[in-house]
C-alpha positions as CSV (number, residue, x, y, z in Angstrom):
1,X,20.0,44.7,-49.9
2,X,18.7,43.1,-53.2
3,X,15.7,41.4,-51.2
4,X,14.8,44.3,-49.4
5,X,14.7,46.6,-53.1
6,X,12.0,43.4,-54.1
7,X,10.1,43.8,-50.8
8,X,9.7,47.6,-51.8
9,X,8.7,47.1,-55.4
10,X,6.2,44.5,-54.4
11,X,5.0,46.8,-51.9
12,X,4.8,49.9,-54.3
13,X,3.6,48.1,-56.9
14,X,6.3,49.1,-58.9
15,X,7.9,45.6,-60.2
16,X,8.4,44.5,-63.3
17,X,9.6,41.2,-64.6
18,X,13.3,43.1,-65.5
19,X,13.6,44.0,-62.5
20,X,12.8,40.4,-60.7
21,X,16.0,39.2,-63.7
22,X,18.2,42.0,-62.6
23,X,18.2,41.2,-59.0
24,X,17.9,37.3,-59.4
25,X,21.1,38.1,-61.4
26,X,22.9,40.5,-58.9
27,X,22.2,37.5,-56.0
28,X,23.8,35.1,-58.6
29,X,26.9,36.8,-59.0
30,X,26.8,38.0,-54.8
31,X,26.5,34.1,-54.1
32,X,29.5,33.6,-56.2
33,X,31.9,35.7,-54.5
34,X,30.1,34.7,-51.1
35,X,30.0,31.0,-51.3
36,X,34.0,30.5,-51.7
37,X,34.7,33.0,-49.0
38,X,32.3,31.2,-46.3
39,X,34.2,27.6,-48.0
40,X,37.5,29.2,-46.9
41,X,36.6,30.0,-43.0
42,X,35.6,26.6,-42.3
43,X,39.4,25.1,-42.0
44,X,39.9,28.0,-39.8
45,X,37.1,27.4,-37.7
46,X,36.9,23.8,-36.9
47,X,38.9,20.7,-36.3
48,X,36.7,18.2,-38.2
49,X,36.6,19.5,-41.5
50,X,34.5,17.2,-43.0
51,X,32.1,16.9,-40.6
52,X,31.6,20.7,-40.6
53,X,31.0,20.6,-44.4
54,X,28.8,18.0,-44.3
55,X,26.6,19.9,-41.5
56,X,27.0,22.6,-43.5
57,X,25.3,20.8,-46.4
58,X,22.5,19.4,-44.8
59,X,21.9,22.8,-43.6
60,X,21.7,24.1,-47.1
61,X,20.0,21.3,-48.5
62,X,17.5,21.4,-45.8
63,X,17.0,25.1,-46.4
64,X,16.3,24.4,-50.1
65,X,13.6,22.3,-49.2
66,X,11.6,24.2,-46.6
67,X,12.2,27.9,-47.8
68,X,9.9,27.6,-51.0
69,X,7.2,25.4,-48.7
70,X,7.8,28.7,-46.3
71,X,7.3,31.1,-48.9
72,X,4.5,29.6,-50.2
73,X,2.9,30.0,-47.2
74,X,4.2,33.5,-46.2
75,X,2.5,34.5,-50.0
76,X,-0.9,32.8,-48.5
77,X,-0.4,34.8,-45.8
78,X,0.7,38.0,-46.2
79,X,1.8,39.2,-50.0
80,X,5.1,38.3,-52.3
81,X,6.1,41.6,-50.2
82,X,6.1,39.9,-47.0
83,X,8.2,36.8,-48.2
84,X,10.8,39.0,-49.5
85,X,11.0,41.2,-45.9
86,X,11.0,37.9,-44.6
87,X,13.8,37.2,-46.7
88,X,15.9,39.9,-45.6
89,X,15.2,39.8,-42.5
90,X,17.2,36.5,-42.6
91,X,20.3,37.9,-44.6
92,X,20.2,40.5,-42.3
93,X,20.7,37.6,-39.3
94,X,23.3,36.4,-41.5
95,X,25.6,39.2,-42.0
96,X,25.2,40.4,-38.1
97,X,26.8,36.7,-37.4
98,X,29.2,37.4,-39.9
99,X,29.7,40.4,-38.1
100,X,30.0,38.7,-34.9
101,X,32.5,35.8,-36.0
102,X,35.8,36.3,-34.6
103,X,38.4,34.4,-37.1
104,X,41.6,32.8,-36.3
105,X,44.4,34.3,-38.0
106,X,45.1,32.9,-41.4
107,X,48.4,30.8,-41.7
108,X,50.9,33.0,-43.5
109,X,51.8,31.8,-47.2
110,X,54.7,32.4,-49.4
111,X,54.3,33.2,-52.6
112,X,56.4,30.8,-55.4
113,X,54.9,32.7,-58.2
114,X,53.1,29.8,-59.5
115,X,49.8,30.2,-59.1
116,X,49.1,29.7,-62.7
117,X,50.5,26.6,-62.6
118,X,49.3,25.4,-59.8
119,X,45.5,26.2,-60.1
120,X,46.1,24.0,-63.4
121,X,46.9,21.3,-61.2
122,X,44.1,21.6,-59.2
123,X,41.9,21.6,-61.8
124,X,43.5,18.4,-63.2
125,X,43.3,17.0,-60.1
126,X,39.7,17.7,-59.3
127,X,38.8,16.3,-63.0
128,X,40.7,13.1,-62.1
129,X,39.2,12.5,-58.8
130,X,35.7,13.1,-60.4
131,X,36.2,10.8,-62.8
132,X,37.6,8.7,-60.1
133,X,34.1,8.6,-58.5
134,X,31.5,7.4,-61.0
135,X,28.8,7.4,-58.6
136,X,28.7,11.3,-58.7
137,X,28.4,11.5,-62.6
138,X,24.9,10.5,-61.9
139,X,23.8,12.7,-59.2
140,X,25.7,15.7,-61.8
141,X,23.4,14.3,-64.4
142,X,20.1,14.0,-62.4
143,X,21.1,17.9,-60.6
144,X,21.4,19.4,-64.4
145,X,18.3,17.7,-65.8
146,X,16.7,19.1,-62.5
147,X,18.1,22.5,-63.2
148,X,17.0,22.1,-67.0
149,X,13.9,21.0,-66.8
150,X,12.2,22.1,-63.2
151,X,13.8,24.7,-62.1
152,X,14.7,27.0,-65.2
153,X,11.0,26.7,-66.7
154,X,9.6,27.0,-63.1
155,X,11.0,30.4,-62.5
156,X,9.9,32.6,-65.7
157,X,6.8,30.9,-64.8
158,X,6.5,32.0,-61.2
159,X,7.8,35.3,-62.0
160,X,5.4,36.3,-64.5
161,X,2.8,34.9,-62.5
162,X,3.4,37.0,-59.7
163,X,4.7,40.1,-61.4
């Protein structure tokens, strides 16, 4: 998809630095719908929840730190290009296992009609128990500063850089 439209431009020539935003923003708002539909197969898949969310975590976390030490080096290598057929190549792996995953049924719900009302209690009850856990208002506040002052600058940066 999106990574493989980058791999062209880079290839052609062709990219410009609206284009880079345009796509960063279409994989933004993919990985929002994504992310809560992968969340929701993992009850139906295993019998130790937490365990599986926690190896899916160190997964992801461990990705995060080896895929830009891997692109860096695919860049060295080959071209921006390259990293982002490289890059598809691997969403491409993905969405064949997809393909390939056989689900459990779902267990039938009823509807009461209050959905409203109860997606407000879940929300209350996911602000209580993180204000429950005081330990995790720091790793929120060291993630945001992160996200504020590394990563946001970081990527203009890059992007112009290599554009």
């Amino acid at each position: 998809g999106t990574q493989s439209v980058l791999a062209v431009l880079f290839f052609t020539d062709h990219v410009v630095l609206w284009e880079v935003c345009a796509i960063g923003f279409a994989n933004g708002v993919a990985g929002a719908v994504f992310q809560p539909g992968v969340a929701s197969t993992v009850p139906r898949l295993a019998t130790d929840i937490q365990g599986a969310n926690g190896a899916i975590r160190i997964a992801e976390s461990a990705a995060q730190l080896v895929g830009p030490a891997l692109a860096g080096v695919l860049v060295g290598l080959s071209s921006p290009g390259g990293v982002f057929v490289a890059h598809a190549a691997t969403y491409a792996v993905s969405a064949l296992c997809l393909l390939l995953l056989r689900l459990p049924p779902a267990p039938v719900r009823v509807a009461t009609g209050r959905a409203g009302a109860v997606f407000k209690a879940d929300l209350v009850e996911g602000w209580r128990e993180f204000r429950a856990r005081t330990w995790l208002w720091g790793v929120i506040a060291v993630w945001c500063l992160y996200m504020i002052a590394v990563w946001g600058p970081t990527v203009p940066l890059v992007a112009t850089e290599v554009v």
